[in-house]
MIGUKE-39523 format. One record per residue (C-alpha): z, x negated, y; residue in three letters. Coordinates in steps of 0.02 Angstrom, whole numbers, plus 50000, padded with zeros to 5 digits. Layout:
BEGIN
ZXYALA ...
REM end
This chain:
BEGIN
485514979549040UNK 487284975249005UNK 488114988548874UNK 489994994748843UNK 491214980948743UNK 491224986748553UNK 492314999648503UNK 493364988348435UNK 494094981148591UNK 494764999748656UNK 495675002048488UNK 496404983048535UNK 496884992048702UNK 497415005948648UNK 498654997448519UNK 499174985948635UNK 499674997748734UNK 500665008648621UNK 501674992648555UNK 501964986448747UNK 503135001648828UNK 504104995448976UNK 504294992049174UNK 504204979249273UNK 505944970349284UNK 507194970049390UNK 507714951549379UNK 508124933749486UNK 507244916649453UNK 508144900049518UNK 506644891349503UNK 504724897149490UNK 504634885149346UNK 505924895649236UNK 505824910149175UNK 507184921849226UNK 508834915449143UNK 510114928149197UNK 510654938749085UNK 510114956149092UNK 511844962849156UNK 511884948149290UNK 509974953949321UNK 510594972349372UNK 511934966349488UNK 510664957249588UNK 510834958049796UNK 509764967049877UNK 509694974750058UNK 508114987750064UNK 508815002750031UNK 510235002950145UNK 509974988950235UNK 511584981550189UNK 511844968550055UNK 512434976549875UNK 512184974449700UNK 510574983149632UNK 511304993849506UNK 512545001249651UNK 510905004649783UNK 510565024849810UNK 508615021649748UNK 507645019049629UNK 507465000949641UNK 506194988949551UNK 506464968649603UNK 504974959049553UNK 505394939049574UNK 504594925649589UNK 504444917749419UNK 503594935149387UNK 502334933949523UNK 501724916949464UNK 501814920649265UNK 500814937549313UNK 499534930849445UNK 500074942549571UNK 498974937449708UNK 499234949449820UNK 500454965749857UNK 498944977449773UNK 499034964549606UNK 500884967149612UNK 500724986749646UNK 499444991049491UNK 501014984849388UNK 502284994149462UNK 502945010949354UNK 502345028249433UNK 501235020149548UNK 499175021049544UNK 497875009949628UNK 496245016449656UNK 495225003649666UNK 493425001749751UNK 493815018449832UNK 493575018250009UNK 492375011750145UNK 494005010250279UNK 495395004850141UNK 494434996750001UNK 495745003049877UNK 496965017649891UNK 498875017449813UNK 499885032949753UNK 501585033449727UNK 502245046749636UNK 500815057449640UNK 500635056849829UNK 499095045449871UNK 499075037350053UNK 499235019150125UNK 500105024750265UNK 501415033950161UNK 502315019850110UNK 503445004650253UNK 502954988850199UNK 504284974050280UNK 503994956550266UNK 505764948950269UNK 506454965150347UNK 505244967550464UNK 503864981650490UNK 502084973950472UNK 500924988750448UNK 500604998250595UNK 501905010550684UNK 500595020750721UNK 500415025050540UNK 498465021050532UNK 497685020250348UNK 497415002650310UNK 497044991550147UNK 498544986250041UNK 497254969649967UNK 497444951250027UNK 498104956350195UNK 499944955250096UNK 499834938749995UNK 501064932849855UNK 500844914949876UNK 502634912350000UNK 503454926549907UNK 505314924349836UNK 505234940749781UNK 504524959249802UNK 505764972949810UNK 504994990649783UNK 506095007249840UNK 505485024349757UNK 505655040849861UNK 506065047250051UNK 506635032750161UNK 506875039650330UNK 508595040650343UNK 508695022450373UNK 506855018250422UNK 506225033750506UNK 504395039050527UNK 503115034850372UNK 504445030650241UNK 503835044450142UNK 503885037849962UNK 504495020649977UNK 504725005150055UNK 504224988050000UNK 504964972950067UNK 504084957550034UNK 505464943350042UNK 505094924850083UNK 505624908849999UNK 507204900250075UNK 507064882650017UNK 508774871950009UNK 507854854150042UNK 507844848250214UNK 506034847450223UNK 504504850550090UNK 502724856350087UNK 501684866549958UNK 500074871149936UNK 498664879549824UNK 496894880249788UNK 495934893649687UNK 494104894449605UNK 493404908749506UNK 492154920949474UNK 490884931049601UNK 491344912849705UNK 492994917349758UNK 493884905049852UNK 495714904249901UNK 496974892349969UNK 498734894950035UNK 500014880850110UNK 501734881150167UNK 502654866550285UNK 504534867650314UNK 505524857050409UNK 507274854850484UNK 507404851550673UNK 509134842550725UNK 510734852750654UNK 510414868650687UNK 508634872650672UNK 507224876150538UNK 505344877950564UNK 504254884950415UNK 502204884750437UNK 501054896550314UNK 499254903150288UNK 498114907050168UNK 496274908650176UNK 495174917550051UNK 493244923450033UNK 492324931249883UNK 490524939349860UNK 491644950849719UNK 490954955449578UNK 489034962649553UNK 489214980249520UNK 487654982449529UNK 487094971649382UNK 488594978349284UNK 488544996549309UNK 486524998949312UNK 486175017949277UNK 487565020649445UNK 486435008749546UNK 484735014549542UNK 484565020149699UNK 484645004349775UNK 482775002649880UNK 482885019149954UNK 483795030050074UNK 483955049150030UNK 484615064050101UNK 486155068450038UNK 485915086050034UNK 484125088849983UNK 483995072949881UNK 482395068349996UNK 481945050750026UNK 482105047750213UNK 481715028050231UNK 481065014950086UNK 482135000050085UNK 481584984649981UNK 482794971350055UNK 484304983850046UNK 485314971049913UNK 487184975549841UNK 488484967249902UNK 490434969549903UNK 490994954549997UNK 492884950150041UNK 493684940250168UNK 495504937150237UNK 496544926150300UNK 498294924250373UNK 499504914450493UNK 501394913350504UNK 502764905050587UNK 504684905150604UNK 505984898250667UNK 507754900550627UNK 509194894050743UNK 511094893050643UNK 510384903350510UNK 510774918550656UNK 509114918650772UNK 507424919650685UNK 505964920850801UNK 504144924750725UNK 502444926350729UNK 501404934750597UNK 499474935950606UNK 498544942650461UNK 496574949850443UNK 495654958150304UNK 493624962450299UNK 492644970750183UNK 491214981050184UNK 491024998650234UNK 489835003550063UNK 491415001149972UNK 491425017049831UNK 489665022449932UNK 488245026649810UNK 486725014549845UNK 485545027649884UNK 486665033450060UNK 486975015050120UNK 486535000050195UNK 487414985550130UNK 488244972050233UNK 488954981850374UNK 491024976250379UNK 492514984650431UNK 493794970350467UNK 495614975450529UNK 497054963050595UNK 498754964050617UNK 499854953850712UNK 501824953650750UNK 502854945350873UNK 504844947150825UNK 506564941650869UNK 508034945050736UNK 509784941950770UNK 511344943050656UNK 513074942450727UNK 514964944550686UNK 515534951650856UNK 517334954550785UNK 518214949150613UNK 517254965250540UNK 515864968350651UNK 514314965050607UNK 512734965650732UNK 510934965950671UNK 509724966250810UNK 507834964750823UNK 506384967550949UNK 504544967750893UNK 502774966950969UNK 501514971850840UNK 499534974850872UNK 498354985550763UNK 496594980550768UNK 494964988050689UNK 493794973750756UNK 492484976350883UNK 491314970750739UNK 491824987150629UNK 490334997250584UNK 489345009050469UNK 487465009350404UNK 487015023450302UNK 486015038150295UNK 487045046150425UNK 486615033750536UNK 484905032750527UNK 485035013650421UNK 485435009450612UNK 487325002650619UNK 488605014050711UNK 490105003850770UNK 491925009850765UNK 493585001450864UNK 495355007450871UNK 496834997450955UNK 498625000550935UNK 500284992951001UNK 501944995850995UNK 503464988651062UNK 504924992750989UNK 507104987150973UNK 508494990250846UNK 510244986550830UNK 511364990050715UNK 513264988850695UNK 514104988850525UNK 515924991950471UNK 517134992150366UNK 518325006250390UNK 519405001050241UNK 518864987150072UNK 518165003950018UNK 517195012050139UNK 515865006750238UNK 515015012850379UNK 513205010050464UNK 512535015550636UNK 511025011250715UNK 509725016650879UNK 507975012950884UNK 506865013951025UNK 504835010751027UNK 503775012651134UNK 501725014251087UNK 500025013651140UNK 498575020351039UNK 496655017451068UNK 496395030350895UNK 494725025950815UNK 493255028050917UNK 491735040050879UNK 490155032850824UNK 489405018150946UNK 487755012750959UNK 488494995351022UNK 490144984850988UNK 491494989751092UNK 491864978451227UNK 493644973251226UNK 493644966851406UNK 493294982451471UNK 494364997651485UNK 494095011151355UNK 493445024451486UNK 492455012051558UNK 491385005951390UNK 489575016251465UNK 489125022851283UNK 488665039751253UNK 489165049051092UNK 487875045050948UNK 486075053650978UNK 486745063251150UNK 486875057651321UNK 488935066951317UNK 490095051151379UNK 491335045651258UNK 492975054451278UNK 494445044151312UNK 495905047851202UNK 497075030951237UNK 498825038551239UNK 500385033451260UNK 502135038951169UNK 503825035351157UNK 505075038750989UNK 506825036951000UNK 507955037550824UNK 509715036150783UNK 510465034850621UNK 512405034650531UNK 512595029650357UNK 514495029050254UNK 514595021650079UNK 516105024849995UNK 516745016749837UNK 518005030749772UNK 518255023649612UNK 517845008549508UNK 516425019449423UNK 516215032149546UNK 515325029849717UNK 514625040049840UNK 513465038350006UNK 512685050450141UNK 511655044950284UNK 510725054350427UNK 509135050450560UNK 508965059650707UNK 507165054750788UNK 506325061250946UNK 504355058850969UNK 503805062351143UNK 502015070351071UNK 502685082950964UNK 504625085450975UNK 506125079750838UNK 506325079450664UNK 508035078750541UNK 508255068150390UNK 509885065950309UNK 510155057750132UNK 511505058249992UNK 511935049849824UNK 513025048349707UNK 513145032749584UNK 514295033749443UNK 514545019849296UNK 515045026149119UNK 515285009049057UNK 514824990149118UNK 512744993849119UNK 512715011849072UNK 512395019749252UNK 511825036849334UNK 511165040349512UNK 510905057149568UNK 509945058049731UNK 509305069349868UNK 508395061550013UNK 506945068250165UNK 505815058050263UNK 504275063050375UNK 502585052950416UNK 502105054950591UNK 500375060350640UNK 499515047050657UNK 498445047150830UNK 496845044750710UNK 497205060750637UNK 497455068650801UNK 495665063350910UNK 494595061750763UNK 493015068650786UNK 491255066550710UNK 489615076450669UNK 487975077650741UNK 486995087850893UNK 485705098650859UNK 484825098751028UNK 485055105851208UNK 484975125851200UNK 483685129651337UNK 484675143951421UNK 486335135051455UNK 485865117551473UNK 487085111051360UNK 487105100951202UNK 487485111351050UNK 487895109550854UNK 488235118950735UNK 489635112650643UNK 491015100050722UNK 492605089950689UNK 493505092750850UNK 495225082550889UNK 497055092850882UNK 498355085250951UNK 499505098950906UNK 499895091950727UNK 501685090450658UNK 502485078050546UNK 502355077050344UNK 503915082550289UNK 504665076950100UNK 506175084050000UNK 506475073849851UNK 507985076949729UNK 508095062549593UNK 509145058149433UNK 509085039349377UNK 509975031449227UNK 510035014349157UNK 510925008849011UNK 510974990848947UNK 511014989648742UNK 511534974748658UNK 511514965248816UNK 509704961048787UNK 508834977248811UNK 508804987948978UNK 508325005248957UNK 507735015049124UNK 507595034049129UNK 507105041149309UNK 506615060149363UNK 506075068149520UNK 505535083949623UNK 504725080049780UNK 504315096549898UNK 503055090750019UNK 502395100950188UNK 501465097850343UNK 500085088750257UNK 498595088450366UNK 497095096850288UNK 495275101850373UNK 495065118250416UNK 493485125850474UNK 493415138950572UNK 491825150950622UNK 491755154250786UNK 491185144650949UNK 492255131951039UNK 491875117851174UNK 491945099451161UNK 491635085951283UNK 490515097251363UNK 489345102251234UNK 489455120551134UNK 490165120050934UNK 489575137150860UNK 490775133250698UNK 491895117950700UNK 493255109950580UNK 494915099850640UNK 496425096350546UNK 498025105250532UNK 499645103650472UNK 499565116050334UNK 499325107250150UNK 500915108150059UNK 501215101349866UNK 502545101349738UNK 502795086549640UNK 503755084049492UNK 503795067849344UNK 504825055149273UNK 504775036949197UNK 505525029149060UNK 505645007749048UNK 506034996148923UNK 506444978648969UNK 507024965048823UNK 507554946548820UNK 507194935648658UNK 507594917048646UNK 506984910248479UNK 507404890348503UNK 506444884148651UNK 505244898848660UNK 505724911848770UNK 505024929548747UNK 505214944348870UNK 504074960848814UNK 504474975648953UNK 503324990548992UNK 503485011049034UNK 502795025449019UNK 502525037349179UNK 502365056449196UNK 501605063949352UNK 501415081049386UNK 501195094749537UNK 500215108349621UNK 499415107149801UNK 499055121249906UNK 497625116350035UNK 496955134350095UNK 497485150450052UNK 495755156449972UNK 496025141849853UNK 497815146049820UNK 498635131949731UNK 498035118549613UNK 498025102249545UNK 498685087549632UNK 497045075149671UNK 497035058249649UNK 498195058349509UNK 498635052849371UNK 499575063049241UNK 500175050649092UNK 499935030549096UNK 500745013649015UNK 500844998949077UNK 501724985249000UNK 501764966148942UNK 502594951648865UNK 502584935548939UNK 502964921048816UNK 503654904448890UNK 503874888048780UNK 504344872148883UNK 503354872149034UNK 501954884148972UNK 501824903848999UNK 500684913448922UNK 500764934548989UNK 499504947348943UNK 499574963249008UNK 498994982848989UNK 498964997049113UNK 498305013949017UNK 497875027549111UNK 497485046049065UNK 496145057049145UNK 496515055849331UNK 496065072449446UNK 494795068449592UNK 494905077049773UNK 493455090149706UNK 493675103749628UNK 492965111949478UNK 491765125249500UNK 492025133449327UNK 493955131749369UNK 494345132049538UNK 496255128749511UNK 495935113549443UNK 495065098749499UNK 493265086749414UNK 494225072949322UNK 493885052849288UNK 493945048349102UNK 495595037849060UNK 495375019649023UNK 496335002449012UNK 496364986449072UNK 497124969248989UNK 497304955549107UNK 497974936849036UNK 498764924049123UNK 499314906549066UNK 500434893649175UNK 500774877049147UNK 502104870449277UNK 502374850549307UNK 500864843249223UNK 500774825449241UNK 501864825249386UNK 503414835349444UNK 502734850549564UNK 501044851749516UNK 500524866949407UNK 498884873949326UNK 498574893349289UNK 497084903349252UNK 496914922149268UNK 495684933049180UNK 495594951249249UNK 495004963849124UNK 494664951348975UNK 494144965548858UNK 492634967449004UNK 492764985848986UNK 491574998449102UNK 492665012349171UNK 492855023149325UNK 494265029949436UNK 493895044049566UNK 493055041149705UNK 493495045549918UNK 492755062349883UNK 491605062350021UNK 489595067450015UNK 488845048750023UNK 490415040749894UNK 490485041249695UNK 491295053049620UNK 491525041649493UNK 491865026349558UNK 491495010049461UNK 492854995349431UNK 492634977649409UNK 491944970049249UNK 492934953549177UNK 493234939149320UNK 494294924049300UNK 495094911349421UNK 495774894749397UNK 497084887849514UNK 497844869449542UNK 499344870249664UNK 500864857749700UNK 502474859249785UNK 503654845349865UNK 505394850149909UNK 
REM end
């Protein structure tokens, strides 16, 4: 049986951790093989185009802004967006959490993956119909120039489901005519991984770039790790009385990963840019699932895909015209299923289809050198097959959804059909106004209709003033809303108890039931940033917030009969609009730069409050936020000397609440125990030849044991284990 490291490695951690304060940075890279050379002053004057979708220096955006380059994302073996996000300051990734997302990110104290736009290159690529879906290798680093990351209400420019941020994942623009690159990965639990990009010119006018990855893993053996939390294994039990129901001796653990992903585009007079974008991600459904409740092996893969057309155009001297149409798909496999006690150790499929097609444009102007001025319409138009009930049979994708012949799990009721269709309409006007050389101001507005469930109102405002050249303040109020999703809305699950014998008609006693009469999330956030740049080689980063949150769906049961699909619910549950939470913290980041001959040292780290109350039902009245996490570090120093890089990094975290509460103390919640994490890269960049690079990556080197909260559900842990120490070697090489 493997035990805990020696207690000398936490105090290693923990003093680490204390010496390593700081955020990530907010920086530009001319070439992966450099570490950033700007100067920290040139490094907050960066361009960037998130937050108001026009092009401005990074200390004058109205967010909270953190820029992650690419330099950064190779020193720091940022595989993938989740990699990138367990860095990121007043952000927390729950990992092994769920059986549908794998892991689970908060921002701010509000946990979700649908709560948060993420944009490749401007452009949407998780679903519009704002389905929970992983944030893992479905967004991979590997073509990534950079990673900007916007903090707080977004939906003033981006509408529905920019609720705490937006991340826009930005693509490399080579300047060689043509050039390839590509990478190959070996490491622990047999993960494999390889990524390759081809870019060409076509004639004059006309450039053609090619990428994909591919990746695969068995993960690590949690089960040989974390033995006391995996006895179960061999046996299925009741959840509820602890009874064994079934003896299973060939039930053996296993966390495997899989993903892969496609993309092309082509770009005519650097104007037109037509793409495709193609992406899947599997994993299993006994993800966080104690061993006792599941089956292993049964896989829940999801795809995306995006057709789009962008368009920029000066129409007049000052005009500008941004355009774009998109065609995205949302797919939860046929192949997506369950086995676990619930089931019977028989697998229970699941599908869910969505598509949306959608246009923008948007005209910007300047009405003098000083002010500027942004409008914009948007117009999509969606289908939504929401996730199906339990099936004892994959669904058949060439037939239509009412036509699939299944019956709902254990009853002879036909499915219901719930494939809708909606429309949402949004306009939006935006000024910017530079009144003085310190001082400026901007205030936006969104107007969006949704055909299911009316309008909504989000306007923003900020004000940016600079005391001195890098000594800047942004106070900012923004809303934005997340739309029901359509999963939310036709969800339904439980079991039948039998036919009663006078009506005729199956019965149970307790039911999820859809409601299709929920309203939007709704977020007020009021924020105060500063920044101040000392000595020209240390940024300082102070941030505060207050988010008010309401409209957050909740389950609500409610005893007394109802009817669905034809059968009689004596008590049922279905969600509702009602949750509401008040959210309150702050961050403080350090950044430095250091040149000491040819070695190049850059420390940088913070420290993160989050706070808040949640009110879920008003015989619980209000109490603890879950899933969060009130205090944590994170930090690192990466150390660069010729063409080597050597970066180790800490994320601390404090006890972190879980979604149960505590019986002895209802208004507050069960708790994980805190813990951190050191993770080590090293780089070496043109070894033997020009292009070709070596790095290895070793994820929790210390090869600590801890836990973060679990889904909360009966079957899941409450505490759920993490990964023990891996490591993965990579040998890539670019030509340009």
């Amino acid at each position: 049986m493997r035990t805990r490291p020696p207690s000398w490695n936490n105090v290693a951690v923990w003093s680490l951790g204390a010496a390593l304060l700081a955020s990530p940075v907010v920086a530009h890279a001319d070439s992966a093989n450099q570490i950033d050379d700007l100067s920290l002053e040139e490094l907050l004057n960066l361009q960037v185009d998130t937050v108001t979708r026009r092009i401005q220096p990074l200390l004058w955006a109205p967010a909270r802004s953190v820029v992650v380059t690419r330099s950064q994302i190779l020193q720091r073996r940022y595989v993938n967006l989740r990699d990138l996000l367990q860095d990121m300051p007043e952000v927390d990734v729950f990992t092994n959490y769920s059986a549908v997302t794998r892991s689970a990110v908060s921002v701010r104290g509000l946990v979700g993956n649908n709560r948060f736009l993420v944009l490749v290159d401007g452009v949407r690529i998780n679903a519009m119909t704002g389905d929970e879906a992983p944030v893992e290798d479905n967004y991979p680093l590997f073509d990534a120039e950079r990673v900007e990351v916007i903090y707080g209400p977004a939906s003033a420019m981006y509408g529905a489901d920019a609720l705490v941020g937006v991340i826009n994942i930005v693509s490399r623009r080579e300047e060689a005519s043509r050039g390839f690159s590509a990478s190959a990965s070996y490491g622990s639990a047999d993960t494999r991984y390889g990524a390759a990009k081809l870019f060409t010119n076509i004639g004059e006018h006309a450039r053609l770039s090619l990428t994909a990855h591919k990746h695969a893993s068995d993960a690590p053996d949690l089960a040989s790790a974390y033995r006391d939390d995996f006895q179960g294994i061999g046996e299925l039990r009741d959840p509820f009385t602890g009874n064994v129901l079934a003896s299973t001796p060939g039930n053996h653990f296993s966390n495997q990963v899989s993903s892969y992903s496609i993309a092309a585009r082509l770009t005519l007079d650097k104007e037109l840019t037509a793409g495709y974008d193609m992406r899947q991600f599997t994993q299993l459904t006994s993800v966080g699932m104690r061993p006792e409740y599941t089956i292993y092996g049964a896989a829940a893969p999801h795809r995306w895909q995006t057709f789009y057309l962008t368009y920029r155009k000066d129409l007049l001297p000052k005009l500008e015209s941004s355009s774009e149409v998109n065609y995205s798909i949302f797919t939860k496999l046929p192949s997506f299923s369950y086995n676990n006690v619930y089931s019977g150790g028989v697998p229970q499929y699941k599908y869910s289809r969505n598509t949306s097609f959608s246009v923008r444009e948007q005209l910007a102007y300047p009405l003098t050198p000083d002010i500027d001025l942004v409008a914009g319409v948007s117009w999509a138009y969606i289908q939504a097959l929401p996730e199906t009930g339990a099936l004892t049979a994959p669904f058949d994708e060439d037939l239509p959804s009412g036509a699939q012949g299944q019956t709902i799990f254990g009853t002879s009721i036909p499915f219901p059909n719930y494939e809708i269709s909606y429309q949402t309409l949004g306009t939006y006007l935006q000024t910017q106004a530079q009144l003085t050389s310190n001082l400026a101001v901007t205030a936006g507005m969104r107007f969006d209709h949704d055909t299911r469930y009316g309008s909504t109102f989000n306007p923003r405002a900020g004000v940016v003033y600079q005391f001195a050249s890098g000594n800047t303040a942004k106070l900012l109020y923004g809303e934005a809303f997340l739309a029901p999703p359509p999963a939310y809305q036709y969800a339904f699950w439980g079991s039948f108890a039998g036919t009663d014998t006078n009506t005729g008609r199956p019965f149970a006693y307790w039911y999820h039931v859809p409601n299709a009469n929920l309203d939007p999330m709704k977020a007020r956030t009021l924020e105060f940033d500063y920044s101040l740049l000392m000595a020209k080689d240390l940024l300082v980063e102070l941030d505060g917030y207050f988010s008010a949150v309401n409209g957050i769906t909740v389950a609500r049961t409610v005893e007394s009969p109802t009817e669905f699909a034809g059968a009689d619910i004596l008590s049922y549950e279905e969600f509702r609009s009602e949750g509401r939470a008040r959210l309150y913290g702050g961050n403080v980041s350090l950044r430095y730069q250091l040149k000491l001959g040819a070695t190049e040292i850059e420390p940088w780290g913070s420290f993160s409050l989050s706070a808040g109350k949640s009110f879920d039902k008003p015989e619980d009245g209000w109490t603890e936020m879950p899933f969060n996490v009130p205090y944590k570090v994170k930090g690192g120093v990466t150390v660069k000397h010729d063409n080597f890089s050597f970066t180790p990094r800490v994320r601390w975290a404090s006890r972190s609440t879980q979604a149960l509460r505590n019986p002895e103390a209802p208004s507050h919640r069960l708790t994980s125990p805190a813990h951190a994490v050191v993770d080590v890269a090293l780089r070496a960049d043109d070894v033997f030849v020009k292009g070709l690079s070596l790095a290895l990556d070793v994820r929790n080197a210390l090869n600590a044991r801890y836990y973060m909260p679990g889904a909360g559900g009966p079957l899941e842990f409450i505490n759920t284990p993490q990964d023990p120490r891996t490591a993965m070697l990579e040998l890539a090489f670019n030509y340009d």
